[in-house]
N, CA and C atoms as a LAMMPS dump frame, in Angstrom:
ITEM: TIMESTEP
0
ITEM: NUMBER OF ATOMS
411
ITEM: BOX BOUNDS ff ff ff
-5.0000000000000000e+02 5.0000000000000000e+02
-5.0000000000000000e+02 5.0000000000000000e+02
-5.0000000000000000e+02 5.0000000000000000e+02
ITEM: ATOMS id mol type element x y z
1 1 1 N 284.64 -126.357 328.466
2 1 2 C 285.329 -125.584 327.462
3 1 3 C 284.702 -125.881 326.093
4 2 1 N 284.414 -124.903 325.424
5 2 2 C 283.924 -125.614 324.087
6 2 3 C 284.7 -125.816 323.268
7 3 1 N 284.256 -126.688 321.974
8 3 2 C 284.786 -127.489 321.042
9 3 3 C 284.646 -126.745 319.847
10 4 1 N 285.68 -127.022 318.929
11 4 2 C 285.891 -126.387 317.708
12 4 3 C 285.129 -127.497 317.076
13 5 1 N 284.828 -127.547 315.68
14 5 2 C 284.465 -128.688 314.987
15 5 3 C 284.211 -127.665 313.021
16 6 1 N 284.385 -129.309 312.72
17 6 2 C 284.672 -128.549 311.291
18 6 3 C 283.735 -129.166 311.026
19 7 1 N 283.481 -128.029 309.664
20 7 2 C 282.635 -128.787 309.012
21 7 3 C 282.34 -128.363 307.056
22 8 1 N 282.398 -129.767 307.077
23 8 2 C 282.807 -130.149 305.507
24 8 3 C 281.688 -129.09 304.868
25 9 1 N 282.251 -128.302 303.418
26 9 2 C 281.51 -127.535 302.45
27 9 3 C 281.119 -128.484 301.665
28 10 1 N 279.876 -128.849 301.384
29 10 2 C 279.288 -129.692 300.067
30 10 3 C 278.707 -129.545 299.029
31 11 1 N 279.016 -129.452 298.477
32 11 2 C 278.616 -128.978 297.01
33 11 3 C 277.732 -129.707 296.309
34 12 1 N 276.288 -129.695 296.242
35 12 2 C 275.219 -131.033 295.796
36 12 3 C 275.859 -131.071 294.251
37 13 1 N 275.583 -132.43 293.757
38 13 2 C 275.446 -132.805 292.233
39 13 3 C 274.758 -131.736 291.319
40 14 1 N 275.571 -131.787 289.827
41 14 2 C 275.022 -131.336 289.175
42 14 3 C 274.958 -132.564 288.215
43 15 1 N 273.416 -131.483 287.171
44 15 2 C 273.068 -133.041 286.095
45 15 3 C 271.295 -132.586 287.151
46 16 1 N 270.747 -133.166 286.236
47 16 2 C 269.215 -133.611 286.422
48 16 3 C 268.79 -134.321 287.929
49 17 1 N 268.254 -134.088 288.797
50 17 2 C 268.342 -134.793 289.71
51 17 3 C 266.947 -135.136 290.711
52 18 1 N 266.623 -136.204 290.925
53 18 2 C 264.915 -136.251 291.719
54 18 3 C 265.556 -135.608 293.143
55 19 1 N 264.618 -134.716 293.425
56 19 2 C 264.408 -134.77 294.81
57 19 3 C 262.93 -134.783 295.411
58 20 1 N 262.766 -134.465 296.478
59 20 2 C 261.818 -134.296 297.204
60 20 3 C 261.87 -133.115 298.292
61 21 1 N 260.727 -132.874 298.651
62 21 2 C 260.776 -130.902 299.266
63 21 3 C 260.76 -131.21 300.791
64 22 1 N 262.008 -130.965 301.769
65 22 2 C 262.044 -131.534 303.189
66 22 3 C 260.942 -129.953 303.849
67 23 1 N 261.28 -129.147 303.127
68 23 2 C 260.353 -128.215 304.605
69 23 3 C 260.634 -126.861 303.567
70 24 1 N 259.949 -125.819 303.8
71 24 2 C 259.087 -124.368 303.384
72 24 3 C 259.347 -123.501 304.571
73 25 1 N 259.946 -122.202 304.687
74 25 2 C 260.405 -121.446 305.602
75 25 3 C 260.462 -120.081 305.055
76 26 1 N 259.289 -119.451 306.107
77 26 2 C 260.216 -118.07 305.949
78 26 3 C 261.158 -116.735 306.444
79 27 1 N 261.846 -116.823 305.727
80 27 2 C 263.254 -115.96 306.437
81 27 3 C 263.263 -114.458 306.025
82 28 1 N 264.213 -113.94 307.048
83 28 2 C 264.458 -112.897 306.505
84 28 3 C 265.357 -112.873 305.086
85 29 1 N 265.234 -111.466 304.697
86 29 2 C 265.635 -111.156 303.014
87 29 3 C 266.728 -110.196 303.116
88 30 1 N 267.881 -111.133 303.35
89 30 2 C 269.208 -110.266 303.792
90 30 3 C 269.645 -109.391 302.765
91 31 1 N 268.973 -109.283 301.031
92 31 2 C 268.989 -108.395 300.466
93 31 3 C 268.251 -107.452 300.468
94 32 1 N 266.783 -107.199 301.383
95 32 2 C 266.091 -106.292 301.187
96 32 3 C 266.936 -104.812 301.301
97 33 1 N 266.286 -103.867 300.513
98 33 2 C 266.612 -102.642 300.795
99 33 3 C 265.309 -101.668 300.82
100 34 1 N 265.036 -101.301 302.125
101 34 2 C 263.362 -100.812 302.365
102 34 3 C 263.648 -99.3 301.118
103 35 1 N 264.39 -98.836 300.998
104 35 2 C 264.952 -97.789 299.835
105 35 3 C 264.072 -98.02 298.428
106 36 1 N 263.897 -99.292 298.003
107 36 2 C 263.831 -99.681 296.457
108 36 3 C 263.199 -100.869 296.881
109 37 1 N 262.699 -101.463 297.817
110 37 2 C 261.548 -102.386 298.043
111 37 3 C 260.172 -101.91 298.437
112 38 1 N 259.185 -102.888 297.824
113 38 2 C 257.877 -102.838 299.077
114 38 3 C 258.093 -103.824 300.448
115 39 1 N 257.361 -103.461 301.331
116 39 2 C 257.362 -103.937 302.498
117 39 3 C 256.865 -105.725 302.619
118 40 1 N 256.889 -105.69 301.705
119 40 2 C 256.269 -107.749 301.078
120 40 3 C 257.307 -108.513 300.741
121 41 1 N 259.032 -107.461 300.478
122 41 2 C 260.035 -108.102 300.598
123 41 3 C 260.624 -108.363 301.54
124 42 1 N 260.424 -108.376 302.036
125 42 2 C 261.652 -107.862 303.904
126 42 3 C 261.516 -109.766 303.99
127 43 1 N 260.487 -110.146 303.908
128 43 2 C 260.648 -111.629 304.314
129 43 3 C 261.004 -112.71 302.68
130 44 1 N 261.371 -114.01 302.7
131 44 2 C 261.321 -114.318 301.442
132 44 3 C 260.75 -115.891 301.895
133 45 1 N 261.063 -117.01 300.951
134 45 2 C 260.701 -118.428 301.75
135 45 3 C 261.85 -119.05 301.258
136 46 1 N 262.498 -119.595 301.911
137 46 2 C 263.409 -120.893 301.692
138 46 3 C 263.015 -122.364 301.857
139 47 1 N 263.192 -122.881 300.835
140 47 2 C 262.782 -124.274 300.262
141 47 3 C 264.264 -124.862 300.197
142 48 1 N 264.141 -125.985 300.984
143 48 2 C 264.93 -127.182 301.527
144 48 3 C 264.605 -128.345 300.422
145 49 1 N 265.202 -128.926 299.286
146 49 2 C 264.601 -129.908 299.062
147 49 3 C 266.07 -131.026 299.486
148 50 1 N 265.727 -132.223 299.121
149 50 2 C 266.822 -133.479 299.686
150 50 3 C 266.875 -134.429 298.452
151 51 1 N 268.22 -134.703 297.867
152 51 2 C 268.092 -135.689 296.778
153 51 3 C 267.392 -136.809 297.282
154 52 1 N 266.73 -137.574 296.465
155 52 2 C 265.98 -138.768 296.732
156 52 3 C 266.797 -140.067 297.185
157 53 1 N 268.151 -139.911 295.966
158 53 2 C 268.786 -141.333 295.85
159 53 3 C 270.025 -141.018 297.015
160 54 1 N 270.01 -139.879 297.478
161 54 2 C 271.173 -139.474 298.264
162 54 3 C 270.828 -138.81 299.878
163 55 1 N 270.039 -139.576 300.74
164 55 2 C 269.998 -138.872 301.622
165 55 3 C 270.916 -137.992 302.718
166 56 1 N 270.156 -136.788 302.721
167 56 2 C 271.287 -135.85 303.691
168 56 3 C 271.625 -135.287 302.569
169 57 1 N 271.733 -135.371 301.039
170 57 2 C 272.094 -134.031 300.564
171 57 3 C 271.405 -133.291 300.286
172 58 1 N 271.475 -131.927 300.593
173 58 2 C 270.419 -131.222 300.692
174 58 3 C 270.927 -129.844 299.527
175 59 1 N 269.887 -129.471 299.276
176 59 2 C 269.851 -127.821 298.03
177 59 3 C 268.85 -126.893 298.634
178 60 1 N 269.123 -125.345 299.007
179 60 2 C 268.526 -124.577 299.48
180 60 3 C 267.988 -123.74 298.181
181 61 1 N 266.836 -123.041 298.072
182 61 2 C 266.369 -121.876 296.923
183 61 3 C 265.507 -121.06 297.941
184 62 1 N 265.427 -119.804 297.029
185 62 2 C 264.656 -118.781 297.991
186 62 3 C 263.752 -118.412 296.898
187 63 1 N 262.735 -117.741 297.249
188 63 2 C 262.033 -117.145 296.345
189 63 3 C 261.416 -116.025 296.754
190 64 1 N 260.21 -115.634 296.275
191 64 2 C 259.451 -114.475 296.987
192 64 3 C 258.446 -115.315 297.26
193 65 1 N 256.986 -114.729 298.461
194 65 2 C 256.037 -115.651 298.606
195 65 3 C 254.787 -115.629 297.608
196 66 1 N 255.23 -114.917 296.042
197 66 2 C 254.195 -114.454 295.12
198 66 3 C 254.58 -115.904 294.162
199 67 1 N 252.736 -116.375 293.948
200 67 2 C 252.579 -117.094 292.925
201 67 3 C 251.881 -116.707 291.827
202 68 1 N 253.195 -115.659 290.924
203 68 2 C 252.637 -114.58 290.065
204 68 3 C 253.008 -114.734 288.402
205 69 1 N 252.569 -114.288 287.728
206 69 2 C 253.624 -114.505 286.334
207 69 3 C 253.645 -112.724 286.195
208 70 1 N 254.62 -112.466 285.727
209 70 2 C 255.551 -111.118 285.476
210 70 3 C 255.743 -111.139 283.974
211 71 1 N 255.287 -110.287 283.099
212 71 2 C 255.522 -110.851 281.419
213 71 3 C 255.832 -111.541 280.794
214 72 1 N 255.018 -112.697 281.607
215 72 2 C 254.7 -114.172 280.645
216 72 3 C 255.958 -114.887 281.48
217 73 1 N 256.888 -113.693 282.659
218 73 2 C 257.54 -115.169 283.244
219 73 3 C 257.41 -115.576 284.317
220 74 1 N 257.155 -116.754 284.804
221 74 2 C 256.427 -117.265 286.075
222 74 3 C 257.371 -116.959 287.374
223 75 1 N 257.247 -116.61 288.444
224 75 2 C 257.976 -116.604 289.636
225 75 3 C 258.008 -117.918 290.113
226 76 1 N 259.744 -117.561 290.922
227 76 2 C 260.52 -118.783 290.952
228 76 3 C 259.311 -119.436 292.482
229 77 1 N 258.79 -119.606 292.604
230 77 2 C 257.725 -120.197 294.109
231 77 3 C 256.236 -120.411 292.951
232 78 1 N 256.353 -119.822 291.895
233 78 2 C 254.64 -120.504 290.845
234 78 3 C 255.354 -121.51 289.928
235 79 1 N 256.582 -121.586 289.812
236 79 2 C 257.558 -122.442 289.125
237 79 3 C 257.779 -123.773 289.936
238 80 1 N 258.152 -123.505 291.296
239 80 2 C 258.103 -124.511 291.995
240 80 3 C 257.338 -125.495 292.503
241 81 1 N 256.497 -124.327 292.658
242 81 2 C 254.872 -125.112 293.177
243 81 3 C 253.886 -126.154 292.718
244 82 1 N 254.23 -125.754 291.028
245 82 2 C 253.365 -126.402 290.399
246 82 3 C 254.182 -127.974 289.742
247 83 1 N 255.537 -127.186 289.549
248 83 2 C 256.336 -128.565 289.403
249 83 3 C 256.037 -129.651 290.672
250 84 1 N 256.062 -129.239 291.789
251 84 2 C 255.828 -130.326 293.133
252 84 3 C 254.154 -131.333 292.907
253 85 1 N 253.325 -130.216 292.406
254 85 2 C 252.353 -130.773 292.016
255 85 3 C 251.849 -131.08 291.253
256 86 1 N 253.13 -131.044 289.587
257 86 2 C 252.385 -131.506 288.659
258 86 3 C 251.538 -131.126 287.894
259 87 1 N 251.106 -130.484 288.216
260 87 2 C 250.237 -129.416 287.051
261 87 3 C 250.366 -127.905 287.233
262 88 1 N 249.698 -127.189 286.282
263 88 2 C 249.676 -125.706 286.282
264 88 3 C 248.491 -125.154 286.609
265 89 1 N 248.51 -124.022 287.464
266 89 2 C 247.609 -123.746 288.305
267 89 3 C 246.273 -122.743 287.901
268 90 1 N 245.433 -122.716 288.283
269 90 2 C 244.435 -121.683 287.593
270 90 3 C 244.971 -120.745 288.726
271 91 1 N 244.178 -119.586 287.502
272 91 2 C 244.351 -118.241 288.678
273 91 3 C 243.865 -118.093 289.929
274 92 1 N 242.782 -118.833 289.811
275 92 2 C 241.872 -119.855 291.229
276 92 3 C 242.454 -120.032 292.603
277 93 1 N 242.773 -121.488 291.559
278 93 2 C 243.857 -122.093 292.435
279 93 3 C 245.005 -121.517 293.41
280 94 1 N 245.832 -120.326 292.751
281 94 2 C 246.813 -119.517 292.693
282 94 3 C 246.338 -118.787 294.107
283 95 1 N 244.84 -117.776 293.928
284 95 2 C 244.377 -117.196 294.58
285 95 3 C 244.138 -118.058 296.643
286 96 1 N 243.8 -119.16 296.267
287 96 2 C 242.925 -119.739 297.63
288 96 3 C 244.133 -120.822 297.558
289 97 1 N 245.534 -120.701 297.083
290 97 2 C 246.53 -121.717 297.728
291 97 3 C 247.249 -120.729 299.037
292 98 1 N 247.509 -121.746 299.857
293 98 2 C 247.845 -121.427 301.17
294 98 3 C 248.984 -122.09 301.804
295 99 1 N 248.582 -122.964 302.339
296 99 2 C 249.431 -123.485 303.269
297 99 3 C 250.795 -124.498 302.646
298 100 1 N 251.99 -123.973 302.266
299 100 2 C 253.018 -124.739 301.578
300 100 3 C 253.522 -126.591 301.947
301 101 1 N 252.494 -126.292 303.642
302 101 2 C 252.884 -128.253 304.215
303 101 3 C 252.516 -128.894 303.437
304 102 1 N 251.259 -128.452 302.528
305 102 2 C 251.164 -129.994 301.249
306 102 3 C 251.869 -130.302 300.564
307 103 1 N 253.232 -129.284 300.126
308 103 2 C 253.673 -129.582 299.061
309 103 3 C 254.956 -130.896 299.995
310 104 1 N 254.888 -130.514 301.464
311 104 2 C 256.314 -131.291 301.707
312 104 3 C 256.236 -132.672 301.61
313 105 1 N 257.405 -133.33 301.108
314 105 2 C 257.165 -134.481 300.975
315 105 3 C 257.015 -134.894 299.298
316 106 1 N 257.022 -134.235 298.674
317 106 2 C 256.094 -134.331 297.011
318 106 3 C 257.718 -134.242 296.439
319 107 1 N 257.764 -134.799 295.486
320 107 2 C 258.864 -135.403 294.426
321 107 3 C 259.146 -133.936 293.15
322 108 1 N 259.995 -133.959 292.859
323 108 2 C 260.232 -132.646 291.421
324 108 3 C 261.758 -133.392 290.868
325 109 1 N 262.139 -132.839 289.702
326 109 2 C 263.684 -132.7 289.243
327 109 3 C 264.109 -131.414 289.407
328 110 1 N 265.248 -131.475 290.045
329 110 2 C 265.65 -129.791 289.433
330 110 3 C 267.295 -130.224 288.908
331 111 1 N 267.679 -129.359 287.907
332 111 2 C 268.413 -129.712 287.534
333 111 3 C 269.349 -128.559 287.3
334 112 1 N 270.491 -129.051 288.17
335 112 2 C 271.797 -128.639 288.774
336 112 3 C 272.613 -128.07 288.156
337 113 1 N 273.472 -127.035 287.833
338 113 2 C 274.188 -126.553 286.994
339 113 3 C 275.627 -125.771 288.245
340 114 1 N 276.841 -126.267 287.695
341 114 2 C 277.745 -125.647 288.981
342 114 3 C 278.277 -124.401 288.432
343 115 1 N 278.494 -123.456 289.361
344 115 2 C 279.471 -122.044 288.575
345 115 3 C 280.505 -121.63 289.248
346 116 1 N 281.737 -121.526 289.146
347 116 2 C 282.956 -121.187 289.848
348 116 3 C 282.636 -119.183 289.814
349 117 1 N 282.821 -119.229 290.752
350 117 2 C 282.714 -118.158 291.237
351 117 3 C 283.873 -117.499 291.129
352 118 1 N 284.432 -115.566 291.312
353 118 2 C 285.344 -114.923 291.677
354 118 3 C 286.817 -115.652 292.518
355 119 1 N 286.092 -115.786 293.355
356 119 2 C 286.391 -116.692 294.793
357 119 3 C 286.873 -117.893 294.795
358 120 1 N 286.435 -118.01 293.49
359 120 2 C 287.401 -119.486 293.146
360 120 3 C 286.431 -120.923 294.106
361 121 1 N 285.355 -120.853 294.858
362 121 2 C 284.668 -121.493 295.041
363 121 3 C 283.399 -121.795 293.921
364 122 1 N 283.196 -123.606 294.222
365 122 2 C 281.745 -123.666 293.09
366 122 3 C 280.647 -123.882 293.329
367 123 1 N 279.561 -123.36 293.062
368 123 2 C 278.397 -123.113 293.52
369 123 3 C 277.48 -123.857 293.02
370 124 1 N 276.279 -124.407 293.833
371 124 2 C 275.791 -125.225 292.632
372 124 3 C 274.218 -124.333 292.192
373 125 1 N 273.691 -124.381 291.506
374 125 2 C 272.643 -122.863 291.216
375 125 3 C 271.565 -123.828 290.481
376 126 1 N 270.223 -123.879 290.83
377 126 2 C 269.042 -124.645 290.315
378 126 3 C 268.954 -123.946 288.783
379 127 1 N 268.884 -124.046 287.373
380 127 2 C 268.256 -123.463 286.711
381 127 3 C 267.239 -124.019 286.3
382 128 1 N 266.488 -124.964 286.106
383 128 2 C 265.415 -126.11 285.958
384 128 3 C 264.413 -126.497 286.54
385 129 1 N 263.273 -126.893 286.814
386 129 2 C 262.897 -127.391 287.314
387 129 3 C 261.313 -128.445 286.734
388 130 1 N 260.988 -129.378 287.066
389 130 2 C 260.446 -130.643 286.121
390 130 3 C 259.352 -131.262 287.314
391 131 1 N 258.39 -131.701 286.859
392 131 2 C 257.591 -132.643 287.532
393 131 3 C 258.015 -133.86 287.597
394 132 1 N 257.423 -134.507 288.792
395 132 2 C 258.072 -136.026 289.04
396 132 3 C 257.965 -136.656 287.239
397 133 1 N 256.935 -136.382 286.776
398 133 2 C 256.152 -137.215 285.373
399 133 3 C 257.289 -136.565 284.328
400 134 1 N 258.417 -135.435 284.666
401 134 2 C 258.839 -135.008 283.59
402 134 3 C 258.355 -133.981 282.704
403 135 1 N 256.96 -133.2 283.051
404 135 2 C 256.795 -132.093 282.418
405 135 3 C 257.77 -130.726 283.125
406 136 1 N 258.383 -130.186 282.266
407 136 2 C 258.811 -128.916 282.524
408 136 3 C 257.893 -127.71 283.041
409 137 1 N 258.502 -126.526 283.878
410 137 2 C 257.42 -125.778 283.947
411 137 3 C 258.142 -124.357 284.512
């Protein structure tokens, strides 16, 4: 017979916080709408990172798989990327980067901000994000 089981809603810390990047995935884009999209949305990547000082808590972000800047503002995956690694990327670089397994494992801040929702639930929402060294990006 199977088993019910609960399971606790957790809400990660907010405030400044180290983590590190557990794994890079890509999922479907339960907002796509093939109507008002190109066909490069349908998938997106979800990034797992894990507080450092807190293992097992974990923060999900999605992005698109473009490491692009859009009028001077960087996409949230050329934002991430370069924070994991610390520097900012040539267009080069940008071009012949590939495979996201290097970044796993690599240290960033992102820093946490909570928002009560409609719903009366609180959410916790990345707006930040920092190199291990503390440069912003």
């Amino acid at each position: 017979m199977p088993k019910l089981i609960f399971k606790k809603r957790v809400v990660p810390d907010a405030g400044k916080i180290m983590t590190h990047l557990v794994s890079v995935g890509e999922v479907e884009n339960q907002f796509y709408n093939p109507k008002e999209q190109s066909e490069d949305k349908k998938t997106q990547l979800e990034w797992i990172f894990e507080y450092t000082d807190k293992p097992g808590m974990q923060i999900r972000l999605w992005s698109t798989k473009s490491l692009s800047t859009y009028k001077g503002k960087k996409s949230k995956a050329l934002t991430i990327t370069e924070s994991l690694l610390d520097k900012e990327l040539t267009d080069e670089e940008k071009e012949s980067f590939g495979d996201t397994d290097q970044l796993v494992g690599r240290k960033c801040y992102l820093t946490v901000k909570h928002e009560k929702k409609d719903d009366g639930q609180i959410y916790a929402k990345v707006v930040d994000f920092e190199s291990e060294s503390g440069i912003p990006f």
